[in-house]
C-alpha positions, 0 to 999 in steps of 0.5 A, spaced: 500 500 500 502 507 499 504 511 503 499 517 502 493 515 500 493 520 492 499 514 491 496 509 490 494 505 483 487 506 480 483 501 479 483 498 472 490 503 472 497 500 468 499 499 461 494 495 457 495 490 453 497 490 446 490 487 442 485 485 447 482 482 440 489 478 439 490 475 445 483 473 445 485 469 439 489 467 442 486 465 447 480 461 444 485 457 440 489 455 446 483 452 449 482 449 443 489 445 442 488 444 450 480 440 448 484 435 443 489 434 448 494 438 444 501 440 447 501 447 447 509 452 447 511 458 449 514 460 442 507 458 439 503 463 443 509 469 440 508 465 433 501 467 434 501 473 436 506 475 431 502 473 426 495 476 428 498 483 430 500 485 423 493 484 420 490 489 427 492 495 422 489 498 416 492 497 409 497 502 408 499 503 415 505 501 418 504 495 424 507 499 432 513 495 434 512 488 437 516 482 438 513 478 442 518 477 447 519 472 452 517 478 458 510 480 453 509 471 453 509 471 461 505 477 461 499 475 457 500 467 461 499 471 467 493 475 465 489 468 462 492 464 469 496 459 464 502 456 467 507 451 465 509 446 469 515 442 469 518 436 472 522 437 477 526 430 480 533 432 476 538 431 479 543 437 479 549 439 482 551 444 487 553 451 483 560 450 487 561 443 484 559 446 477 564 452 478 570 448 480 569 443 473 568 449 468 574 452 471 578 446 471 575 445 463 577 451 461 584 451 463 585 445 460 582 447 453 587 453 454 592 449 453 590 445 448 588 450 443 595 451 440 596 445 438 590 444 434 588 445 427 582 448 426 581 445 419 581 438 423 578 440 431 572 437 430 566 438 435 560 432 435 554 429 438 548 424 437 542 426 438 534 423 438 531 426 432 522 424 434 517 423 430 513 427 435 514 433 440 519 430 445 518 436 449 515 435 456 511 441 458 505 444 455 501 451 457 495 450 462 491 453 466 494 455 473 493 449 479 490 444 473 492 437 477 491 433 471 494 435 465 493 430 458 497 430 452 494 427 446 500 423 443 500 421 434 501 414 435 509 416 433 512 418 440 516 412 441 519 412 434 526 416 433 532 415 430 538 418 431 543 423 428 549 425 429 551 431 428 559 434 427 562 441 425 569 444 424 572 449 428 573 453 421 565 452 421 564 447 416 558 442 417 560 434 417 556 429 412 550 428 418 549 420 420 542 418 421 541 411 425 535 407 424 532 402 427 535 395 423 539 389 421 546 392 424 549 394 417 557 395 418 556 400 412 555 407 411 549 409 405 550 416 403 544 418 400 543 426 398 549 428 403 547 424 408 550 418 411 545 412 414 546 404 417 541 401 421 543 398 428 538 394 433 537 399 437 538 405 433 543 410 438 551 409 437 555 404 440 562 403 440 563 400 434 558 404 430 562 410 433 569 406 431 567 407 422 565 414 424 572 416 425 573 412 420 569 416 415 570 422 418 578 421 419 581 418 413 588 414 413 590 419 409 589 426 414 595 425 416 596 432 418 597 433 426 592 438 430 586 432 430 582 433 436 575 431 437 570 434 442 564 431 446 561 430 452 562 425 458 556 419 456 559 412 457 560 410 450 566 417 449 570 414 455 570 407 453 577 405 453 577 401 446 574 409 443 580 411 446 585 408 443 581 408 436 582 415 437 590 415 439 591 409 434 588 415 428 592 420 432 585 424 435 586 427 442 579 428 445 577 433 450 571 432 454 566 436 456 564 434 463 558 432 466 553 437 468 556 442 464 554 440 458 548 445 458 553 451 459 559 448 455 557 445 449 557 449 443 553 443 439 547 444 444 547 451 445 548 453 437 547 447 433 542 442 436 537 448 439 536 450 433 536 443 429 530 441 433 527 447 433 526 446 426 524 440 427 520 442 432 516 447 426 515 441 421 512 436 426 507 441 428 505 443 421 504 436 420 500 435 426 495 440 425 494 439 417 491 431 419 494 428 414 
C-alpha cells in the first residue's frame, strides 16, 4: 500500500495490453489445442501473436513495434492464469561443484588450443531426432492437477543423428541411425550418411567407422582433436585408443556442464530441433 493515500494505483490503472482482440485469439485457440489434448509452447503463443498483430492495422499503415518477447509471453500467461509446469526430480549439482569443473575445463582447453588445427578440431554429438514433440511441458491453466497430452501414435519412434562441425565452421556429412539389421556400412544418400543398428543410438563400434569416415588414413596432418561430452560410450577405453591409434586427442566436456559448455547444444542442436520442432507441428495440425 502507499504511503499517502493520492499514491496509490487506480483501479483498472497500468499499461494495457497490446490487442485485447489478439490475445483473445489467442486465447480461444489455446483452449482449443488444450480440448484435443494438444501440447501447447511458449514460442507458439509469440508465433501467434506475431502473426495476428500485423493484420490489427489498416492497409497502408505501418504495424507499432512488437516482438513478442519472452517478458510480453509471461505477461499475457499471467493475465489468462496459464502456467507451465515442469518436472522437477533432476538431479543437479551444487553451483560450487559446477564452478570448480568449468574452471578446471577451461584451463585445460587453454592449453590445448595451440596445438590444434582448426581445419581438423572437430566438435560432435548424437542426438534423438522424434517423430513427435519430445518436449515435456505444455501451457495450462494455473493449479490444473491433471494435465493430458494427446500423443500421434509416433512418440516412441526416433532415430538418431549425429551431428559434427569444424572449428573453421564447416558442417560434417550428418549420420542418421535407424532402427535395423546392424549394417557395418555407411549409405550416403543426398549428403547424408545412414546404417541401421538394433537399437538405433551409437555404440562403440558404430562410433569406431565414424572416425573412420570422418578421419581418413590419409589426414595425416597433426592438430586432430575431437570434442564431446562425458556419456559412457566417449570414455570407453577401446574409443580411446581408436582415437590415439588415428592420432585424435579428445577433450571432454564434463558432466553437468554440458548445458553451459557445449557449443553443439547451445548453437547447433537448439536450433536443429527447433526446426524440427516447426515441421512436426505443421504436420500435426494439417491431419494428414
Amino acid at each position: 500500500m502507499a504511503a499517502k493515500p493520492h499514491q496509490r494505483r487506480l483501479a483498472g490503472g497500468g499499461r494495457k495490453p497490446l490487442s485485447k482482440y489478439m490475445e483473445n485469439v489467442i486465447y480461444v485457440l489455446f483452449v482449443g489445442k488444450q480440448l484435443r489434448k494438444v501440447k501447447v509452447t511458449r514460442a507458439w503463443i509469440a508465433d501467434q501473436a506475431l502473426a495476428y498483430h500485423a493484420p490489427l492495422h489498416a492497409e497502408g499503415e505501418a504495424p507499432s513495434p512488437f516482438e513478442a518477447s519472452q517478458h510480453w509471453v509471461s505477461n499475457f500467461m499471467a493475465r489468462y492464469s496459464f502456467s507451465l509446469p515442469s518436472r522437477t526430480n533432476l538431479t543437479t549439482l551444487s553451483d560450487e561443484a559446477l564452478f570448480d569443473r568449468a574452471v578446471s575445463y577451461i584451463r585445460c582447453l587453454r592449453d590445448l588450443t595451440p596445438k590444434m588445427d582448426k581445419d581438423h578440431k572437430v566438435l560432435m554429438d548424437e542426438t534423438a531426432v522424434y517423430f513427435e514433440d519430445a518436449r515435456v511441458q505444455t501451457v495450462d491453466f494455473c493449479g490444473a492437477r491433471l494435465v493430458v497430452v494427446c500423443s500421434t501414435g509416433y512418440a516412441s519412434m526416433r532415430i538418431t543423428a549425429i551431428l559434427a562441425v569444424t572449428a573453421s565452421g564447416r558442417k560434417l556429412p550428418p549420420v542418421l541411425i535407424w532402427k535395423g539389421k546392424d549394417k557395418p556400412s555407411f549409405e550416403k544418400i543426398y549428403g547424408v550418411y545412414a546404417t541401421y543398428q538394433k537399437h538405433s543410438w551409437v555404440d562403440s563400434a558404430l562410433l569406431k567407422r565414424w572416425f573412420d569416415l570422418q578421419f581418413p588414413q590419409v589426414a595425416i596432418s597433426e592438430g586432430k582433436f575431437l570434442g564431446w561430452n562425458s556419456t559412457g560410450t566417449h570414455i570407453m577405453r577401446k574409443i580411446k585408443a581408436k582415437c590415439q591409434s588415428r592420432g585424435i586427442e579428445l577433450w571432454v566436456i564434463p558432466g553437468g556442464l554440458t548445458p553451459y559448455l557445449q557449443a553443439g547444444d547451445i548453437a547447433i542442436y537448439r536450433s536443429f530441433k527447433g526446426i524440427l520442432r516447426t515441421e512436426i507441428n505443421a504436420w500435426e495440425e494439417s491431419g494428414d
